[in-house]
N, C-alpha and C positions, 0 to 999 in steps of 0.2 A: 342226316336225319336225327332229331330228336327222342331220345329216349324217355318212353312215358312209365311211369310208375303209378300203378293204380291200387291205391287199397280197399280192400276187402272190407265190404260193411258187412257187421254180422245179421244173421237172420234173426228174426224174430224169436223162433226156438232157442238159438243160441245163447241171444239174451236174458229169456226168460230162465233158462239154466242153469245160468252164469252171475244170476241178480244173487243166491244165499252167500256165493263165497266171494262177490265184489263186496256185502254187506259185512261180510266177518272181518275181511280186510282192515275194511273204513274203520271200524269198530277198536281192532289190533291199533290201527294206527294213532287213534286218538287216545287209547291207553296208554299208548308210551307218549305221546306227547304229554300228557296231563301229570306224567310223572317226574317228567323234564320243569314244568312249572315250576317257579320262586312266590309261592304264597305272600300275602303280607301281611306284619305281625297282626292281633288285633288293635294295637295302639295305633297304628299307624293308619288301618283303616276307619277308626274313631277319628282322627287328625284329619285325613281328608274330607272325610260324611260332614265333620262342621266345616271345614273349609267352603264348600259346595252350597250347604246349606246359607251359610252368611254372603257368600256372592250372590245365592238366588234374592233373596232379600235385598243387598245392596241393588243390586239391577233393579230391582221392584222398584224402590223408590225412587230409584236414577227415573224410569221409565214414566214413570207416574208423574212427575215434577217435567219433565219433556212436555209429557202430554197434556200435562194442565197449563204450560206456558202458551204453547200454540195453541190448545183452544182459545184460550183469551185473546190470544191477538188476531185470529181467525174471528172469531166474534166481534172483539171490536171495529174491525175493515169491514162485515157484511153491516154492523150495524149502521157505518161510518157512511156505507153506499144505499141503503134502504132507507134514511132519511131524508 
């Protein structure tokens, strides 16, 4: 025969009594992580912000120049078949 293990779901009360010091926990735990973090200089996150910036832009006009080639030859095939 099979040995069964059944675990125990808390009640409701238990939960609700147990939410301030599951909260304090989480809290604890995220202050030492955030302490553990390696910030980055400000130079470096000026270095990335334009990085970012000129790809947004780059893609702009990659996208734009896509989309203006296929309208035109989308338009020119409907025009091509409407006459």
């Amino acid at each position: 025969m099979e040995s069964e293990t059944r675990v125990e779901t808390p009640s409701l009360g238990q939960k609700v009594t147990g939410w301030p010091a599951s909260v304090k926990a989480y809290i604890e735990e995220l202050q030492s992580e955030m302490r553990r973090v390696t910030w980055p200089s400000w130079k470096q996150v000026r270095a990335t912000t334009t990085v970012v910036i000129v790809a947004v832009f780059a893609f702009g006009v990659y996208f734009f120049a896509v989309d203006l080639a296929i309208t035109r030859v989308v338009t020119k095939i409907f025009d091509a078949f409407t006459k």
